[in-house]
N, C-alpha and C positions, 0 to 999 in steps of 0.2 A: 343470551337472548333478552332483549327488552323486554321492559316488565309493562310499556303501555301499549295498549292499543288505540288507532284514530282511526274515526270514523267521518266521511264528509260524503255531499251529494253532491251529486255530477255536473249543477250547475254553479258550483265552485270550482271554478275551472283550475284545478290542480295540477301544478308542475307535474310533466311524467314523471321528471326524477324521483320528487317524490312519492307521486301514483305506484310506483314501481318498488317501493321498501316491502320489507316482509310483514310490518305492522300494522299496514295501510288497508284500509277496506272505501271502496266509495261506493255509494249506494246511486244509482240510475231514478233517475225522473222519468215520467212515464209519457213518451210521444204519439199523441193518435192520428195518423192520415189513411185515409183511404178507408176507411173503415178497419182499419189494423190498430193491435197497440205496438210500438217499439219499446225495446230499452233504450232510454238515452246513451247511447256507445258503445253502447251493447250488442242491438240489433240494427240499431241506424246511425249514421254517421251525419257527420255538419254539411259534408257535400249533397250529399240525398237528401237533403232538408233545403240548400239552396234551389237542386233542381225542381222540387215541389214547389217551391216560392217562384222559379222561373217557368212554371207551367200555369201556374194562375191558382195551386194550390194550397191555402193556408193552413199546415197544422193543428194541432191545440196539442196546449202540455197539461201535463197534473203531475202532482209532488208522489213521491214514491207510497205504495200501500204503506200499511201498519204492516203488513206479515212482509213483506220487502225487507224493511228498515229490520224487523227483529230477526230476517234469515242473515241478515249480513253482521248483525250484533254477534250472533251466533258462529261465526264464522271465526271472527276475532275470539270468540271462547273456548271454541274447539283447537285453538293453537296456544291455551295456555294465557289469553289476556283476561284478568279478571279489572284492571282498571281499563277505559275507556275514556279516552276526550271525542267529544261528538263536533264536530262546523258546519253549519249549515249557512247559508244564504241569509239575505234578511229576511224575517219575521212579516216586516211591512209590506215584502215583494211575493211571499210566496206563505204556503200554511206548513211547508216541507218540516220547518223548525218546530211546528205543534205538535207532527206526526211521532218527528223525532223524539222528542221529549216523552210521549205517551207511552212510543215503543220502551223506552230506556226503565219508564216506572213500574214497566212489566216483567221488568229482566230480574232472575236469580243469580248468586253467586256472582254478580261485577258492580264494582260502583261506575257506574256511568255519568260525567258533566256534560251538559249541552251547552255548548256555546254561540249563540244568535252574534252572525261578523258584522251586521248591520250592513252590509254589503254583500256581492254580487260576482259570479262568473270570478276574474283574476284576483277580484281584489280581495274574495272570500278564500278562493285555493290559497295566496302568497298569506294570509293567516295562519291556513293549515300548514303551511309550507314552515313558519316560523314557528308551530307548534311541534313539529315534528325536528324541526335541530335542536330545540329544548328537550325533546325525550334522549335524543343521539348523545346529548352531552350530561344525560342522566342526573336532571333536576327532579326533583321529588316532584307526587302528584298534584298537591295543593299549589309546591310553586307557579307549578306550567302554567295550573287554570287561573290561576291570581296574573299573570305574566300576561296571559295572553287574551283575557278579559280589559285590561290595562291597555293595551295593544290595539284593541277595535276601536279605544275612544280615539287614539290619536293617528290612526290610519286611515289613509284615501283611498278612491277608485275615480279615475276621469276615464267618462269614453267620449266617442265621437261618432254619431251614427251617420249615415247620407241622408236619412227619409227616417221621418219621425211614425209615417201609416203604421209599423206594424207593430209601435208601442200602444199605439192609439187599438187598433183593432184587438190586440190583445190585452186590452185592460189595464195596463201596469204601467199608462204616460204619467202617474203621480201630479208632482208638483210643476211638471215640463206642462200639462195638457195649455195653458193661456199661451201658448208658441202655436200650437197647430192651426190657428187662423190666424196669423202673423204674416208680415213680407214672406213668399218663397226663399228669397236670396237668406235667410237668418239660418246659420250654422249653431246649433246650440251644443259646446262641449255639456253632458251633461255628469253628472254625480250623485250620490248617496248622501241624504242629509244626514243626522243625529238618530234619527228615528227610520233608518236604513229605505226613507226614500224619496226615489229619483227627484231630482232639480235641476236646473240648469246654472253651472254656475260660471258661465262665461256662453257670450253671443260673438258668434264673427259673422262677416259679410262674403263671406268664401269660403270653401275648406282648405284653402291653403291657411288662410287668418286660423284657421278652426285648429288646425293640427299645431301650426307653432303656439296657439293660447295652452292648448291639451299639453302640448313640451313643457312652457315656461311653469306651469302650476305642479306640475309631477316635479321636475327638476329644485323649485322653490323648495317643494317640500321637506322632500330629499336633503339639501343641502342646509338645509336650518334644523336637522335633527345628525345625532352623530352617529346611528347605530338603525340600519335600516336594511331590507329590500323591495327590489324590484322587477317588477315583470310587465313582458308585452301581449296582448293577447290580440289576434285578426280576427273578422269575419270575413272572408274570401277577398282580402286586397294584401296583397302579398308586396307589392308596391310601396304603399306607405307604410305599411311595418317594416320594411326595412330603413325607410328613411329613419322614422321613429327610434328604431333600433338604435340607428348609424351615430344622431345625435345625441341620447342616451350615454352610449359607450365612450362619445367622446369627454361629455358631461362628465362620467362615473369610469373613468377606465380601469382602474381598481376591485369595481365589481362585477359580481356576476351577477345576469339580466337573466331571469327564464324568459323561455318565448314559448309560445302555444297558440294555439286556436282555441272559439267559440265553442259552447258545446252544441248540437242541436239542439236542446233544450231551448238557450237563448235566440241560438241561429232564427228560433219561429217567431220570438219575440222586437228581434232588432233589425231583420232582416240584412241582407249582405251590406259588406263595406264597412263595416264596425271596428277602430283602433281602440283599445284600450290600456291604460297605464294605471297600475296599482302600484304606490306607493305603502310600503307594510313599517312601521315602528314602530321601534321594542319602547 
């Protein structure tokens, strides 16, 4: 049995492969519509979140409770982890990683790291993702968190959303907001600065221009480092992630590509049509 346990939040869109280990705990963001709360994946899913965005109704999220964060701590203890690695999302996009940390310095009997990815939804899960094949190949604790701290400086997330409204309506447009009264026709791929937020770091004039800039930046990256992964992640365009996918694979045929969906969490935040491509180096 593995001696660590990992812990991440739901809007670190984490490989199911991964999601699905015995060591794996993710902790649910909290979705509120209709006067309800959801768990993020829990009780609500990415499609039920579209349909509420196609009814004219906008959710709201919040980062998981304190007693949330330490039932799922507790979950990994009760199976015998007493060390923990924690991933959250960035710091800059959400307070999840505050929450997290506060839970972890109330904890007995486990050393817990919190690690801020400085990123988002793929780019944060394909962290976790690279964390958890360092536990499978049974590096000691301090390596992992040394390794995978090393890791967030030199790793990407590009997305590509259709409609900039529901970053704007929900507070998290960052460094994008000087785009939202811009030409209509501007495609902002955008990204995760240093300081885990959003920017736009490439403009096209279409989203066909948008998806090949989003390829050529993920693919650069990739290919100027020797030791990497990658993943895709949709918000309901099943369409272009496959292209994505298709030229990816032919890019990288050697590797393996996770693929996944948005979480609802983000779902509320990007609204549908959302490609994304995180690039993860060791």
């Amino acid at each position: 049995m593995k001696k660590i346990g990992l812990l991440v939040d739901s809007a670190s869109d984490i490989p199911a492969e991964i999601k699905n280990q015995v060591n794996v705990e993710v902790v649910p963001l909290v979705v509120t519509a209709n006067n309800h709360e959801y768990l993020d994946r829990v009780t609500i899913q990415p499609q039920e979140v579209y349909q509420l965005i196609e009814d004219g109704y906008i959710p709201k999220t919040a980062s998981p409770t304190l007693g949330l964060v330490s039932q799922y701590i507790k979950k990994l203890q009760q199976r015998g982890y007493k060390k923990i690695i924690a991933i959250t999302i960035s710091s800059g996009l959400s307070v999840t990683n505050k929450v997290f940390k506060i839970a972890s310095e109330n904890v007995n009997n486990a050393i817990i790291t919190v690690i801020d990815s400085k990123s988002i939804g793929i780019g944060s899960g394909l962290i976790a993702a690279y964390a958890e094949d360092l536990i499978n190949a049974n590096y000691d604790y301090q390596e992992i968190t040394k390794r995978v701290q090393q890791s967030v400086l030199k790793s990407k997330v590009y997305f590509y959303i259709a409609t900039l409204k529901y970053l704007r309506i929900g507070g998290r447009i960052g460094k994008v907001a000087g785009m939202v009264g811009s030409v209509l026709n501007i495609k902002p791929v955008i990204s995760c600065d240093s300081d885990g937020i959003y920017y736009p770091v490439a403009k096209a004039r279409s989203e066909k221009k948008a998806i090949s800039r989003l390829l050529k930046l993920a693919i650069e990256d990739a290919s100027t480092n020797e030791s990497f992964r990658l993943a895709v992640a949709q918000g309901n365009d099943k369409a272009i992630s496959s292209h994505v996918l298709t030229e990816l694979r032919n890019s990288f045929p050697k590797h393996t590509i996770y693929t996944g969906d948005v979480s609802p969490a983000l779902c509320v935040h990007t609204g549908p049509g959302l490609i994304g491509i995180a690039v993860q180096i060791d």
